[in-house]
C-alpha positions in Angstrom: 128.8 99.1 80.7 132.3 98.1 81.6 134.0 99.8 78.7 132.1 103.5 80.0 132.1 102.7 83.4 133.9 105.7 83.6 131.3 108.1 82.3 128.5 106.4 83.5 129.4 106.6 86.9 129.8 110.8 86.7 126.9 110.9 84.9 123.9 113.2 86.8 121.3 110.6 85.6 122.5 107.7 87.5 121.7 105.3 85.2 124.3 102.5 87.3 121.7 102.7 90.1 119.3 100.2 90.3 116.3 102.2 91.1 113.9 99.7 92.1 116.0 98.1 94.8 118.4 101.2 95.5 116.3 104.7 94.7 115.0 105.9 98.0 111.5 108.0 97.8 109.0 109.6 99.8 106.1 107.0 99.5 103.3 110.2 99.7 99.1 108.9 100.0 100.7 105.4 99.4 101.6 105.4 103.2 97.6 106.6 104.0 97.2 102.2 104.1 99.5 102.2 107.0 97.9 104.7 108.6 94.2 102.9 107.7 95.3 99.4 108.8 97.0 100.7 112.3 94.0 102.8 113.2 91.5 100.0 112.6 93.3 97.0 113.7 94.3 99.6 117.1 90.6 100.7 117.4 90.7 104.5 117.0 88.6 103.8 113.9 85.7 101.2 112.9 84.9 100.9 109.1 82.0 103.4 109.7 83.9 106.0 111.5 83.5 109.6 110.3 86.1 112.3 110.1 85.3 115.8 108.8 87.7 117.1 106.5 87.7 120.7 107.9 90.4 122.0 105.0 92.6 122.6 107.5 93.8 120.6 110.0 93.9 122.5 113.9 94.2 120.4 116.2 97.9 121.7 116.8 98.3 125.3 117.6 101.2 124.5 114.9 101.1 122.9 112.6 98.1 123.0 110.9 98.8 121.9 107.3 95.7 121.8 104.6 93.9 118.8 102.5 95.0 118.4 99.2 91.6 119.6 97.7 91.4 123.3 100.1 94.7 123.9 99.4 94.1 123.9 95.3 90.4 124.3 95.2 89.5 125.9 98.4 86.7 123.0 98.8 86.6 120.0 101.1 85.9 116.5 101.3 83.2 116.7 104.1 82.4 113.4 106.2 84.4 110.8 105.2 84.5 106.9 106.1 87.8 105.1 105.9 87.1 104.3 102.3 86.2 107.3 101.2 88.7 108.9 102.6 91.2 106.6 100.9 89.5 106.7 97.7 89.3 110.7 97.8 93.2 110.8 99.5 92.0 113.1 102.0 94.7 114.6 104.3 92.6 116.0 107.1 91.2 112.4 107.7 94.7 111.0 107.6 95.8 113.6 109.9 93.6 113.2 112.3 94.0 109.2 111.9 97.9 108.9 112.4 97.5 111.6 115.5 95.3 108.7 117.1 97.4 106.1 116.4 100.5 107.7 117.4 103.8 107.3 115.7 105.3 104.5 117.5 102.4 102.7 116.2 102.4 103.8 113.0 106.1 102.7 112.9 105.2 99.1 113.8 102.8 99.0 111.3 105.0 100.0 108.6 107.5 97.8 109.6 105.4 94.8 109.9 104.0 95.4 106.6 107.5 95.7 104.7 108.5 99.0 105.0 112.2 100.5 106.2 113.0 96.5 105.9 114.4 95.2 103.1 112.6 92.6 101.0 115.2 90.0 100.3 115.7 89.9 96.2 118.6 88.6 95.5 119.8 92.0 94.1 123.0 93.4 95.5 123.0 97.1 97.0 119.4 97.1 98.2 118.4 99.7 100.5 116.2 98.9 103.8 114.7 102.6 103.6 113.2 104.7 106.6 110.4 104.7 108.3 110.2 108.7 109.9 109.9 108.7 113.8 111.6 110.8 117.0 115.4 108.1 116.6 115.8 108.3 112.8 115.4 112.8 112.8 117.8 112.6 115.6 120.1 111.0 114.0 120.3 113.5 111.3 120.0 116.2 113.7 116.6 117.5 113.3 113.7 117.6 115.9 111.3 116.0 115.8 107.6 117.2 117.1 104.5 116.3 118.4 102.8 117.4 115.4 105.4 115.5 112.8 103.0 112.6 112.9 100.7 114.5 110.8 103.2 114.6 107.9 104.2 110.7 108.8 100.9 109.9 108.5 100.6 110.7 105.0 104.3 109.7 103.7 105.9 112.4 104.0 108.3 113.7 107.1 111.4 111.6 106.7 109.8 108.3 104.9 111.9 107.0 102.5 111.3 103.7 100.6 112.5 101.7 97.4 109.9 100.9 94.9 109.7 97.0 95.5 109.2 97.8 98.8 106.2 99.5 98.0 104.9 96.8 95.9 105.5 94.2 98.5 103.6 96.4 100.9 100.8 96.5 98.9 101.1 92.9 98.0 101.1 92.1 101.8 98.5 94.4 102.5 96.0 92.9 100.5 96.9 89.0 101.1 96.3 89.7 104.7 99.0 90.9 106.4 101.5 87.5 105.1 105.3 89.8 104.4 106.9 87.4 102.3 110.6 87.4 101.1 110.6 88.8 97.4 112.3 86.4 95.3 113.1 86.7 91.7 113.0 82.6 90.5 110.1 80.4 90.5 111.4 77.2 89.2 113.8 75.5 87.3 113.3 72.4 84.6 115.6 70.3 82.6 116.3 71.6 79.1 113.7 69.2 77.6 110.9 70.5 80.2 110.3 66.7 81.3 111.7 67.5 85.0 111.2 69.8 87.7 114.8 71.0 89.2 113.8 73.0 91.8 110.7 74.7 93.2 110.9 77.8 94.9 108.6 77.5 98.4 107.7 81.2 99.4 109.2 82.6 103.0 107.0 84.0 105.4 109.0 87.0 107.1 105.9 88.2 109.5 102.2 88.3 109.4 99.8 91.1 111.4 96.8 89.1 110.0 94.2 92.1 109.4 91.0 90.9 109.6 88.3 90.1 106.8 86.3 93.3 107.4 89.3 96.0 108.0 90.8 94.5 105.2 87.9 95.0 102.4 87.2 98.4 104.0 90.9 99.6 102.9 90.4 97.5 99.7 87.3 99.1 98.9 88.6 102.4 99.3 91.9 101.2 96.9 
């Protein structure tokens, strides 16, 4: 690398960049679990909760963005459960879901289950991300409106996360709502095997602690 560090670093590709740890993305449906978890956990939704998928979304004189499935196929999703609604990635139900919860909320979740913080690897030039909201498009000069929580809701707006942090919130997600730091070693032994050097113990950053039922609802829907 060192000997066409010079090339590599004009080159279009990237390929210094540590994308894992350094590529900032739009997260997309992968954000719908924030969005499930806060509206349970807040009570806007129970496990059986219903939400017609109406194609398009009008609560909002504007905007009124489409599902997925009406926009491509001109069909919809009908009444959905949480789980379905996870399992069939329907927008309307998200929608309608983050609009309850309200994007403060929705922030908090996020946050508390790894996103816009960074994870801890010991990797150097890793990116906390964003988690969209009314401070962070204000401080790039946009505006932000009521309705943006519909495209938060879903991972789009201004969300911006790395990979690993995305695995990490799944990984917390799914243990519960324990954030742990991500670490890369396990252990260490002697060169002959016969000792144990040193034993990595796992660091609890936060815990939400989502209860049993909330929890396999969202799973089941995964």
């Amino acid at each position: 690398f060192s000997a066409d560090y010079a090339a590599l670093s004009q080159d279009e590709a990237h390929p210094l960049m540590n994308r894992a740890v350094q590529g900032l993305y739009a997260p997309g449906s992968t954000f719908k679990l924030v969005t499930a978890a806060a509206a349970l956990e807040e009570g806007f939704l129970t496990p059986e909760t219903q939400i017609l998928d109406t194609g398009r979304y009008t609560y909002y004189k504007s905007p009124q963005p489409q599902c997925w499935l009406y926009r491509q196929e001109g069909k919809t999703h009908g009444l959905e459960t949480v789980s379905e609604a996870i399992a069939d990635s329907c927008n309307i139900f998200f929608y309608d879901a983050g609009r309850r919860v309200g994007i403060d909320m929705l922030g908090q979740y996020a946050r508390a289950l790894g996103l816009g913080e960074k994870t801890g690897i010991e990797l150097a030039g890793e990116q906390a991300g964003v988690v969209a909201g009314p401070e962070y498009t204000a401080s790039v000069g946009g505006t932000w409106y009521e309705g943006s929580v519909l495209s938060a809701a879903i991972g789009q707006e201004n969300n911006q996360f790395t990979p690993l942090q995305i695995a990490n919130y799944l990984a917390t997600l799914v243990n519960g709502g324990d954030r742990y730091s991500v670490h890369l070693l396990d252990s260490v032994r002697s060169h002959d095997n016969s000792e144990l050097l040193y034993q990595y113990e796992p660091e609890l950053l936060s815990s939400i602690g989502i209860p049993e039922d909330y929890l396999a609802t969202i799973k089941e829907g995964m």
